[in-house]
C-alpha positions in Angstrom: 0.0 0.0 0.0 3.0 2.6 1.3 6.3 2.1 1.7 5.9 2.2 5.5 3.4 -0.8 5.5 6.0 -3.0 5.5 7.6 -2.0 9.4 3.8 -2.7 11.0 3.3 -6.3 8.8 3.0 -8.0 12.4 0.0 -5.3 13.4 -3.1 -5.7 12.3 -5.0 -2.8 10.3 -8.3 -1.1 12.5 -11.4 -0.7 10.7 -12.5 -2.2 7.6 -12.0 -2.3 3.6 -15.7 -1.3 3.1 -18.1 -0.7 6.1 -20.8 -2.9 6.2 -23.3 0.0 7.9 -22.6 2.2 5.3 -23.8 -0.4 2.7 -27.1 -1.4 4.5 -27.8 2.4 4.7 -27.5 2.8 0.8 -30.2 0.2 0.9 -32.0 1.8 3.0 -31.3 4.7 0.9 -32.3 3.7 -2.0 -34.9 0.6 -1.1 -37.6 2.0 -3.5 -35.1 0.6 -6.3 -35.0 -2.9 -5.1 -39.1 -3.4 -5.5 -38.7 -1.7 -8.5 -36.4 -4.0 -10.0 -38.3 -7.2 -8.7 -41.6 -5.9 -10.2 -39.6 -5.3 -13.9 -37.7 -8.5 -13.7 -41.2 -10.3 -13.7 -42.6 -8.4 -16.7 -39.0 -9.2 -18.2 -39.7 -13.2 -17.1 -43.2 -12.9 -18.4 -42.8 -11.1 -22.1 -39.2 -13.5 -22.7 -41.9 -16.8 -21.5 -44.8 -15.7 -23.4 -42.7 -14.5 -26.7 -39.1 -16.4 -26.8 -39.8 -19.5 -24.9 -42.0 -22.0 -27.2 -43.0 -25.6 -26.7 -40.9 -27.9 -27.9 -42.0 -31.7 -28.4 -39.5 -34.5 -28.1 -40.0 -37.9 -30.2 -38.0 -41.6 -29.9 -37.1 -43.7 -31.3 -34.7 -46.9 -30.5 -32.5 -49.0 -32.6 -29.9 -52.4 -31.3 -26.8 -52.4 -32.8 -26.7 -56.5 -33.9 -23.3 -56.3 -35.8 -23.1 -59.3 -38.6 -19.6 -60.2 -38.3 -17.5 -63.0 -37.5 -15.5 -61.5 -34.8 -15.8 -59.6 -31.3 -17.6 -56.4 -31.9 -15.7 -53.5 -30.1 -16.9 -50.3 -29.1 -15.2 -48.1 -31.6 -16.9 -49.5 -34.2 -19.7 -49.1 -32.2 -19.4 -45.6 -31.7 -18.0 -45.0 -35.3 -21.2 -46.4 -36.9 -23.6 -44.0 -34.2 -21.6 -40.7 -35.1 -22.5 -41.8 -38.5 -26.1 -41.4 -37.6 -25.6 -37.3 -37.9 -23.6 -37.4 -40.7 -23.8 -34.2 -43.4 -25.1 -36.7 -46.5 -28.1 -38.3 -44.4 -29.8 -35.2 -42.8 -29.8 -33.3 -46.5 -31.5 -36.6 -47.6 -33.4 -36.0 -43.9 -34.2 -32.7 -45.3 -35.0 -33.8 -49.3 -37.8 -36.2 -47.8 -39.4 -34.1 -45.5 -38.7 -30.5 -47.7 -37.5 -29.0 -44.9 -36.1 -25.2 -44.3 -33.2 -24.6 -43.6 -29.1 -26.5 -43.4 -28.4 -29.4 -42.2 -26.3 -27.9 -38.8 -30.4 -26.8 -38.0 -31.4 -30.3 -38.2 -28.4 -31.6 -36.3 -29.1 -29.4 -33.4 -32.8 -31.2 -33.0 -31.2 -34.7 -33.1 -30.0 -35.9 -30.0 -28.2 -39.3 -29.2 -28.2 -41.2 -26.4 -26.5 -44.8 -26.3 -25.4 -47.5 -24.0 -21.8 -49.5 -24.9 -23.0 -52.5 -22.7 -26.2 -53.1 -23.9 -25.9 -51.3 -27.5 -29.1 -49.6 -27.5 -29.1 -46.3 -29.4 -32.0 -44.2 -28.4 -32.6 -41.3 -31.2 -34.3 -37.9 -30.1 -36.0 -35.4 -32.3 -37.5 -32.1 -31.3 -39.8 -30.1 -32.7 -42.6 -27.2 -32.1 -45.4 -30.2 -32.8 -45.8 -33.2 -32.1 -46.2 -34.6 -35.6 -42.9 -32.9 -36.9 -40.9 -34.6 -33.7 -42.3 -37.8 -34.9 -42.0 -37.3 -38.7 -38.2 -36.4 -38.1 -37.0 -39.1 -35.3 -38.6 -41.7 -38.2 -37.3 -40.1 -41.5 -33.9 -40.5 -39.3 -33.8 -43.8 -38.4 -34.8 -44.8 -41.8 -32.2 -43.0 -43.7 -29.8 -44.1 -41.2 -30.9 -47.8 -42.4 -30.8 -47.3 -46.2 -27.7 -45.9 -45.5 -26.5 -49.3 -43.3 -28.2 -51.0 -46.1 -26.4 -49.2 -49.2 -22.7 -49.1 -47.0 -23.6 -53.1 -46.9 -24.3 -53.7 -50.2 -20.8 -51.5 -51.6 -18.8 -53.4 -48.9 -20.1 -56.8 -50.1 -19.4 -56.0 -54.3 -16.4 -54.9 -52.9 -15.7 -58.1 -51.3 -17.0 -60.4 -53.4 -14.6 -59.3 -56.5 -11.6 -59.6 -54.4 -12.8 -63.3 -53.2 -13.4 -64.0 -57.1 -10.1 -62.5 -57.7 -8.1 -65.0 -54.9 -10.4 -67.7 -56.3 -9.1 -67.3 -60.0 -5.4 -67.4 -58.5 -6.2 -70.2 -56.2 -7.9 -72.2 -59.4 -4.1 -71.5 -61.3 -1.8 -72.6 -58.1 -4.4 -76.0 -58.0 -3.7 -76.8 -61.2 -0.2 -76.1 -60.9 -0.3 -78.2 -57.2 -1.6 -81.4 -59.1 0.5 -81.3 -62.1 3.5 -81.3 -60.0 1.9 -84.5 -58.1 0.9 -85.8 -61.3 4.9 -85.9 -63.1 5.8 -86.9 -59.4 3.9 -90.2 -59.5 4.7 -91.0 -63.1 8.5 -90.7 -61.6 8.1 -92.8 -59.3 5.5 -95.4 -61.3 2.6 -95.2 -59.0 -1.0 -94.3 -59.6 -1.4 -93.2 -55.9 1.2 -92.3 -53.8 0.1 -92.6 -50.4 -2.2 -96.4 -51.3 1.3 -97.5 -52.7 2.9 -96.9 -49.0 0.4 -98.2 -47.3 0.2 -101.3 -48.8 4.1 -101.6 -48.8 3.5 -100.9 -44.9 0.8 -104.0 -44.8 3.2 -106.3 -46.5 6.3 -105.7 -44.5 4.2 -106.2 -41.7 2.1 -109.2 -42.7 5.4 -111.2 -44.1 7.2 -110.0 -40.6 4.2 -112.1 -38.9 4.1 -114.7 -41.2 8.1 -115.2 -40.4 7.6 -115.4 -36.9 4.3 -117.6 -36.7 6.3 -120.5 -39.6 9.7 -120.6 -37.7 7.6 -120.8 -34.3 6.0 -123.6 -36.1 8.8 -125.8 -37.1 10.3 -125.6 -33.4 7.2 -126.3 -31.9 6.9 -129.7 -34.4 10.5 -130.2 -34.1 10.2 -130.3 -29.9 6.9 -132.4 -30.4 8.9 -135.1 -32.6 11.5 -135.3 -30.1 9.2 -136.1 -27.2 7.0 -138.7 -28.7 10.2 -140.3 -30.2 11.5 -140.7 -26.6 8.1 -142.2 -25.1 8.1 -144.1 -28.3 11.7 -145.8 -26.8 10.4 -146.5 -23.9 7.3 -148.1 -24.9 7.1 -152.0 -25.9 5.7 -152.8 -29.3 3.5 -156.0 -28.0 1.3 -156.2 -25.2 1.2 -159.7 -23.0 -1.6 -161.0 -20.9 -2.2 -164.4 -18.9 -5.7 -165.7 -18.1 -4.2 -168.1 -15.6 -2.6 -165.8 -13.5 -3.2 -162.1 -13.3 -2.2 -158.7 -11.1 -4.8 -156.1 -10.7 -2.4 -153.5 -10.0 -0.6 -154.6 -13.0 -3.5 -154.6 -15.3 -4.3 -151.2 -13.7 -1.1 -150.1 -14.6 -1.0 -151.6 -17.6 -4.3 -149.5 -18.3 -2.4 -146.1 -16.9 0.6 -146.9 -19.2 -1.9 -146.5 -22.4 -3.7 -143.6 -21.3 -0.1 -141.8 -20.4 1.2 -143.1 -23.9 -2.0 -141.8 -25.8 -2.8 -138.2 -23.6 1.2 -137.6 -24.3 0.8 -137.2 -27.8 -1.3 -134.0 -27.7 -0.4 -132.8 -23.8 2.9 -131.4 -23.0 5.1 -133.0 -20.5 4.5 -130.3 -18.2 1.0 -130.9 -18.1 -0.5 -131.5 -14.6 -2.6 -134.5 -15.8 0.5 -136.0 -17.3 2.5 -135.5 -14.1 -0.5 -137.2 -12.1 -0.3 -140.2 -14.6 3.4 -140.5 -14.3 2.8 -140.8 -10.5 0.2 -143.1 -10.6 2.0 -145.3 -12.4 5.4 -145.1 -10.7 3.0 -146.0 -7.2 2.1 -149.2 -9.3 5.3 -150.6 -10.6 7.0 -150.3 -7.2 3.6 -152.1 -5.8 4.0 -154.6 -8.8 7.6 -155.4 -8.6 7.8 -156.0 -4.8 4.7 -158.7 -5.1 2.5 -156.5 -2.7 -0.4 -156.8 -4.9 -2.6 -159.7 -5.1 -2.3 -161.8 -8.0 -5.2 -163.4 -10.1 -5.1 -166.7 -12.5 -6.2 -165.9 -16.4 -5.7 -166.6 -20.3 -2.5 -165.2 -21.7 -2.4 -163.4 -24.9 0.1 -161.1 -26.8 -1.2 -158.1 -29.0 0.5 -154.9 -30.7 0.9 -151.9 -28.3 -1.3 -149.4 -29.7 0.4 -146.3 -27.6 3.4 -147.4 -29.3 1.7 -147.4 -33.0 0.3 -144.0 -32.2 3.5 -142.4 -31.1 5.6 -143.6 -34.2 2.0 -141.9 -36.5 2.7 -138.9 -34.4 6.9 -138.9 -35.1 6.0 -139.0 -38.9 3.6 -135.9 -38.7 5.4 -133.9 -36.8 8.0 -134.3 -39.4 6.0 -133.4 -42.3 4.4 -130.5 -40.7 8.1 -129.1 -39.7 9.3 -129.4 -42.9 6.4 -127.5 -44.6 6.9 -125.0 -41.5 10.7 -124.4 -42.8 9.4 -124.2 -46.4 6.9 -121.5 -45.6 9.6 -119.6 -43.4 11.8 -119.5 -46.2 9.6 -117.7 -48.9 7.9 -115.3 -46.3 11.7 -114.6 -45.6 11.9 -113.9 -49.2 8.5 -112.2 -49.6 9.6 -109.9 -46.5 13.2 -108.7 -48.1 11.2 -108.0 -51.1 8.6 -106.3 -49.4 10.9 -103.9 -47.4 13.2 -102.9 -50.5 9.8 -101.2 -52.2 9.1 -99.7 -48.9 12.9 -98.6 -48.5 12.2 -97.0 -52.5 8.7 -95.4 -51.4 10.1 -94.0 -48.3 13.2 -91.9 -49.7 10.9 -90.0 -51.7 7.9 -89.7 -48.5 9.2 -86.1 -48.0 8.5 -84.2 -51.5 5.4 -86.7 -52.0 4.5 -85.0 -48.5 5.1 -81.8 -50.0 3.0 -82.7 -52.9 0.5 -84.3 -51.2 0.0 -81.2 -48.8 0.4 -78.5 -51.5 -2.6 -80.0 -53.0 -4.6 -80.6 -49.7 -4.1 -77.1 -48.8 -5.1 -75.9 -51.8 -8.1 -77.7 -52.4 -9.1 -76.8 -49.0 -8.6 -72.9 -49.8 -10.5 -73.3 -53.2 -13.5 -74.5 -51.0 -13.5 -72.0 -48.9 -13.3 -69.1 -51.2 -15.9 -71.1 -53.3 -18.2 -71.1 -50.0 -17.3 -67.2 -49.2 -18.2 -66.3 -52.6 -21.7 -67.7 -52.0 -22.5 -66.0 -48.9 -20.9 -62.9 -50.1 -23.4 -63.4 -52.9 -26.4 -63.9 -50.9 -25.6 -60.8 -48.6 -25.3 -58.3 -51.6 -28.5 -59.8 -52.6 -30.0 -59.6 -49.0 -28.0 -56.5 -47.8 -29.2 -55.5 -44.1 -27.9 -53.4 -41.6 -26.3 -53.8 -38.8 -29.0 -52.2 -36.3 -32.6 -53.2 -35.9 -35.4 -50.8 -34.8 -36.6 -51.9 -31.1 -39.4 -49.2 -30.7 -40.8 -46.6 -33.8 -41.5 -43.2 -32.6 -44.8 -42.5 -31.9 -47.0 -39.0 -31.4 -45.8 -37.6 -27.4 -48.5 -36.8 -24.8 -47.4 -33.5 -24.1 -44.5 -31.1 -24.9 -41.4 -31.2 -22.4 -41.0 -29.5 -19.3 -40.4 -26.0 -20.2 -38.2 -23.0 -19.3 -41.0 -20.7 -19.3 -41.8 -20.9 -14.9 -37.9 -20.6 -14.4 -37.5 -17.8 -16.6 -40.5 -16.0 -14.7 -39.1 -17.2 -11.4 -35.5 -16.1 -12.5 -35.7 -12.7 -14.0 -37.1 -11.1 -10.5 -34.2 -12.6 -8.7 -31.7 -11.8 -11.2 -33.1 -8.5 -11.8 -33.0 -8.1 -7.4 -29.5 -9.1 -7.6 -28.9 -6.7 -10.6 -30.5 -3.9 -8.3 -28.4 -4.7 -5.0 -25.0 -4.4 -7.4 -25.8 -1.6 -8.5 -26.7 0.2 -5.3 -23.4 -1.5 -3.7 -21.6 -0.1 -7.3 -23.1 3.3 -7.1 -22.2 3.5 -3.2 -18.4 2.1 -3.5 -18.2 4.4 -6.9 -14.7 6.3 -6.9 -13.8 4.1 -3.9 -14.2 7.0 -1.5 -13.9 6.9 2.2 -16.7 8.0 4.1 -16.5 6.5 7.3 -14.4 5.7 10.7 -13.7 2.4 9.9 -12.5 2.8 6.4 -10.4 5.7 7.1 -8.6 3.8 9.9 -8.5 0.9 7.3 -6.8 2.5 4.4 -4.5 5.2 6.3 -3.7 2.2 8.8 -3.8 5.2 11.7 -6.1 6.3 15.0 -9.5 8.4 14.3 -9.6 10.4 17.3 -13.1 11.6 16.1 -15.8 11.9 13.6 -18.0 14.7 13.1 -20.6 15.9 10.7 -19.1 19.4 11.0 -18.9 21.7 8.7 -21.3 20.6 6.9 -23.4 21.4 9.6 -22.5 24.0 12.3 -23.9 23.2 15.1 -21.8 20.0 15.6 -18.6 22.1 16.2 -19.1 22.5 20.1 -19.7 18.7 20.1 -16.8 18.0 18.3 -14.4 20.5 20.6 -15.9 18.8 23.7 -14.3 15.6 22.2 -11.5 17.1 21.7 -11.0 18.5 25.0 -11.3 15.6 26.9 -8.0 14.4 25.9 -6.7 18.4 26.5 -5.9 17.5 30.5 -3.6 14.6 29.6 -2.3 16.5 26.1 1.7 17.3 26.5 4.1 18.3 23.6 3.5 19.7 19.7 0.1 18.3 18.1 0.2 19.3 14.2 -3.1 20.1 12.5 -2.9 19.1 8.9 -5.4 19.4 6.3 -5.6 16.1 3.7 -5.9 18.2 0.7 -6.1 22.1 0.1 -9.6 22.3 0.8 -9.2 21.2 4.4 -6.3 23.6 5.1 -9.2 26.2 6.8 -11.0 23.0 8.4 -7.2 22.3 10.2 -6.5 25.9 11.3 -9.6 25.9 13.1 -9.4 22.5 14.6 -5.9 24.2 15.8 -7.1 27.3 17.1 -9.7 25.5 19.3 -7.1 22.6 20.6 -4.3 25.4 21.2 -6.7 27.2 23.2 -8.2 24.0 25.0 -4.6 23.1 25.8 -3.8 26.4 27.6 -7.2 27.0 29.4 -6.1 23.6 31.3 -2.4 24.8 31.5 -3.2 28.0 33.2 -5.7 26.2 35.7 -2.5 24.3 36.7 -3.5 20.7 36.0 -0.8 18.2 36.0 -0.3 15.9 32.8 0.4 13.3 35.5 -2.7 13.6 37.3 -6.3 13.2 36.6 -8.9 16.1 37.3 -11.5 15.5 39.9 -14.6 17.1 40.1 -13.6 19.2 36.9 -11.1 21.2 39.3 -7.3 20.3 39.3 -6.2 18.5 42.7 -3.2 21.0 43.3 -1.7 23.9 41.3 1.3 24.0 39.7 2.1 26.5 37.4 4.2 25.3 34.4 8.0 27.3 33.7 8.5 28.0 30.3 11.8 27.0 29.1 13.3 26.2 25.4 13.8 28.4 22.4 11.5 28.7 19.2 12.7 27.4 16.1 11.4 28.4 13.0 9.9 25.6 10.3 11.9 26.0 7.1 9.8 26.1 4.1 7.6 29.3 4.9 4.3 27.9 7.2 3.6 29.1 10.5 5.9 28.6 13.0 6.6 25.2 15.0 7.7 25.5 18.6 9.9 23.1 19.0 9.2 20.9 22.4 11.6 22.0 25.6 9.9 20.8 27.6 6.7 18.7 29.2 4.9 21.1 30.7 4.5 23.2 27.4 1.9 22.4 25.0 1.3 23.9 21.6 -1.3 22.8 18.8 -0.4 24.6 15.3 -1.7 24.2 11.7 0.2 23.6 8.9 0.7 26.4 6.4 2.9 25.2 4.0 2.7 22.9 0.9 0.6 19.7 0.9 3.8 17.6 -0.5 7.7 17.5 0.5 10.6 17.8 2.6 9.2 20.5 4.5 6.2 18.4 4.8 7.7 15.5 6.6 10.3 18.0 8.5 7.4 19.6 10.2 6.0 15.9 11.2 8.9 14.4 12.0 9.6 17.6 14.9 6.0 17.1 16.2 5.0 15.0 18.7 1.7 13.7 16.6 0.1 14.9 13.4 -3.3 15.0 13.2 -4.9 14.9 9.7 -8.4 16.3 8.8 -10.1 14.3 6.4 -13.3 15.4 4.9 -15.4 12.3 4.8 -16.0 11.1 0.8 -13.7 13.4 -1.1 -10.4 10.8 -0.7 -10.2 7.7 -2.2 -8.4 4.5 -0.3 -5.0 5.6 -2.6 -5.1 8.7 -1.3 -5.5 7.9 1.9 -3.3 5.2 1.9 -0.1 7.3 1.0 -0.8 9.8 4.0 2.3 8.0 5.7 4.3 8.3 3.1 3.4 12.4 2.5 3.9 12.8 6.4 7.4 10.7 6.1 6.5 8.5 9.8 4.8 5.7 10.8 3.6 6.0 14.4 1.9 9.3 16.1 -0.5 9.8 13.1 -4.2 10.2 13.6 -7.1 11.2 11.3 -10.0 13.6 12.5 -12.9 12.9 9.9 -15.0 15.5 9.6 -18.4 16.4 6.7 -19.8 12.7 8.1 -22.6 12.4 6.3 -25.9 12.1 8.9 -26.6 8.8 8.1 -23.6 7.4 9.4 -23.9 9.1 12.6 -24.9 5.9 14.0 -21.6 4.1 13.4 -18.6 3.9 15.1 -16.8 8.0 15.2 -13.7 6.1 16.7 -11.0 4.0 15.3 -7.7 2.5 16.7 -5.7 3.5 19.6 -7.0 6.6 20.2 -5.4 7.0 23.2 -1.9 5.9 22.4 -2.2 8.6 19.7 -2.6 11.4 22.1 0.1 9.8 24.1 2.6 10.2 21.3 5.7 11.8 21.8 8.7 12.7 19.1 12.0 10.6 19.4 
């Protein structure tokens, strides 16, 4: 604010910016304006309802995005095809159907969109001044938006389909080149059909391997066989004998065992169990038979050919046979096998580029089909072209028109037109950001006011304001200089001097002590001051500063000289206080504010307003440390 602010940051400012009585008594002031206002805001509210604010209907109508294609659908295409819903070429075919007035931007701006990128719903708006021309335009929309779905369908599928007939014509030249290739390969090679040929070599080698292993498996088992019917064949006899005279039954029995063992051993193994319990049976017998345990019986004798025998040396001779056509058959499917795996040792250096061949072709054939089976859907969708939203709900006539503006603008306009009113009267009040009361003055000149007074403005407040004054006269020691804010109050400060000069030495010649109070309004004890010191002349021209000798002296003077410089601050620096007369409303908070800086101190100044208007008669007249003010004393 002034270059002295900066020494009192820790102290806080008395007063206020802007006095808040001051501002309720412009209201009061000027309150007729505020009714005023309200009562013109409504007529405003009521001609800007009844002529600018119209009904506006609102018509919907709700399509589902159902994308046809073979992926994931993601949002941005979502939101690609929506925007596409306002797009320049469909609302001037908007306009063509319905012969509308005006661009296409006016048509936008009644289309609203609202959609959904969960469920894909797209809810289109129209608005209109009637109900029929809300519904006409939210329909013509939504169809136009599908013809133009439809059409973008159709070019995307010609588009489509001759590229797919283009890959199909190259795929149609790299199959016939696929199967030619397989074609000189087989004739290379000398088979019809590659992978039959391989197979059947496979079968072969396999079917002669078995064949090898079942015939040699043969001959061992016949050779084996022939070897253990030859030995039981040893030890068999080649005649039975038999007496009727005189007979064993144990020998008979084991006779009878000897048979059965000699006939089951010619189709049982040796290891069979019922061959082992034969064995022991008849081993039991003989030892019975050859120690005479047995009891013997008297019969007829006879001799006849052993018949186990017979059958063993039948058996020898087939074993035999069969091994020998065993070995033959082992031999050739040895043969058959060698053969066998030399074709499938040809077939299989060549497997890998048959592979090739073979796979070249597969794959092509495969991507023939598949373009073939493209280029028929393709077909069937140009033919069939549909779009990729469906129309949930058609727009239909609304009940009534939406909620309108019109009771807010009536409500509105008072209150804006009130608030207009009160910033105006706070604007016209706070115009050139004059002070006019206590409070402010103390505010902006960060100083003491000692007093406020409607005086000179009117006259009769002069004694009221002295009496003020001399209440601080008994207590008043040192030089008090009276100076007027601008030229104007230069007369207004030599009187406030006369009257405190005089005040001053009324008390000093009833002999009242600075240091004691006054009781009774007579001093407690005289004392009659001594005059001591010199006077010193203020340089600059002025009147005359005494300068302070001592305590007991008192002088109040007004200053003379110029409003700015040296001389200025000289004359404040030498006096104890300066008291500045400020006529209330005619200094603005930068004038006011650079009072420190004219007077060149910080401390001992104080402000005496004076011209208060009336109405501020009932605020504070006081500011600050008043006290501390009067107190004030020159280093």
């Amino acid at each position: 604010m002034d270059q002295f602010d900066s020494e009192d940051e820790t102290k806080s400012r008395p007063g206020v910016p802007v006095d808040a009585g001051r501002i309720v008594q412009a209201m009061r002031r000027h309150w007729k304006v505020l009714p005023i206002s309200v009562a013109v805001g409504a007529l405003i509210g009521l001609a800007v309802a009844a002529l600018m604010i119209k009904p506006v209907y609102t018509a919907k109508s709700t399509l589902l995005w159902e994308p046809n294609v073979d992926g994931a659908p993601t949002d941005r295409s979502f939101l690609t095809q929506v925007d596409s819903i306002k797009l320049a070429s469909n609302l001037k075919e908007v306009k063509r159907r319905l012969r509308l007035r005006g661009s296409a931007d006016d048509i936008k701006e009644k289309i609203n969109l609202l959609f959904d990128g969960q469920s894909h719903l797209v809810v289109v708006e129209a608005t209109d001044p009637t109900a029929k021309g809300a519904t006409a335009l939210a329909k013509t929309v939504v169809d136009v938006f599908l013809d133009y779905q439809r059409s973008i369908g159709r070019d995307r599928g010609s588009e489509h389909l001759r590229r797919i007939e283009a890959d199909l014509v190259s795929a149609d030249l790299q199959l016939r080149t696929a199967r030619e290739a397989m074609d000189a390969f087989r004739r290379e090679i000398g088979v019809s059909d590659y992978d039959v040929e391989l197979k059947l070599a496979l079968q072969k080698v396999a079917e002669f391997k078995q064949q090898v292993e079942m015939s040699g498996s043969e001959a061992e088992t016949e050779a084996v066989r022939a070897r253990i019917m030859a030995a039981e064949a040893q030890r068999q006899p080649e005649n039975n004998v038999s007496s009727a005279t005189l007979s064993n039954p144990d020998a008979l029995q084991l006779s009878a065992l000897e048979s059965q063992l000699a006939s089951d051993s010619s189709h049982l193994s040796p290891d069979h169990p019922r061959i082992a319990l034969l064995k022991g049976q008849i081993e039991g017998l003989r030892e019975k038979v050859r120690n005479g345990r047995g009891d013997m019986v008297r019969g007829a004798v006879s001799v006849t050919q052993n018949q186990q025998h017979v059958s063993l040396i039948a058996g020898i001779a087939q074993s035999k046979v069969a091994r020998e056509a065993a070995l033959e058959r082992h031999e050739n499917s040895k043969r058959l096998l060698a053969e066998a795996e030399q074709r499938l040792a040809q077939l299989s250096v060549v497997q890998g580029r048959a592979q090739q061949l073979t796979a070249a072709v597969t794959a092509q054939e495969a991507h023939n089909n598949e373009l073939q089976a493209l280029r028929v859907r393709t077909r069937d969708q140009v033919r069939s072209a549909a779009a990729d939203f469906r129309v949930v709900t058609q727009s239909t006539l609304p009940d009534k028109p939406n909620p309108s503006s019109r009771r807010a603008a009536v409500i509105r306009m008072p209150i804006i037109a009130l608030a207009l009113a009160i910033f105006g009267i706070i604007g016209y009040e706070l115009r050139g950001l004059r002070v006019h009361t206590a409070r402010e003055a103390g505010f902006w000149a960060n100083a003491a006011v000692v007093a406020s007074s409607t005086w000179p403005r009117e006259q009769t407040t002069l004694g009221t304001l002295i009496d003020e004054l001399s209440d601080a006269a008994p207590d008043l020691r040192g030089t008090t200089l009276v100076v007027g804010a601008r030229t104007n109050e230069v007369p207004l400060a030599r009187e406030i001097a006369y009257w405190l000069s005089h005040l001053t030495a009324s008390w000093a010649e009833r002999g009242v002590v600075a240091d004691q109070p006054v009781v009774g309004g007579e001093p407690s004890r005289s004392h009659r001051p001594s005059a001591r010191g010199a006077v010193a002349a203020a340089g600059g021209g002025g009147t005359a500063l005494v300068r302070r000798t001592t305590d007991a002296l008192t002088v109040a003077q007004a200053w003379d000289g110029p409003s700015h410089g040296p001389s200025l601050r000289r004359a404040s620096r030498l006096a104890d206080r300066v008291l500045v007369v400020v006529a209330a409303g005619t200094m603005s908070v930068t004038e006011i504010s650079q009072l420190r800086s004219r007077l060149g101190r910080t401390q001992g100044i104080g402000l005496l307003l004076v011209g208060l208007n009336p109405e501020y008669l009932r605020l504070p007249d006081r500011v600050g440390e008043v006290d501390r003010f009067w107190e004030e004393r020159a280093a």
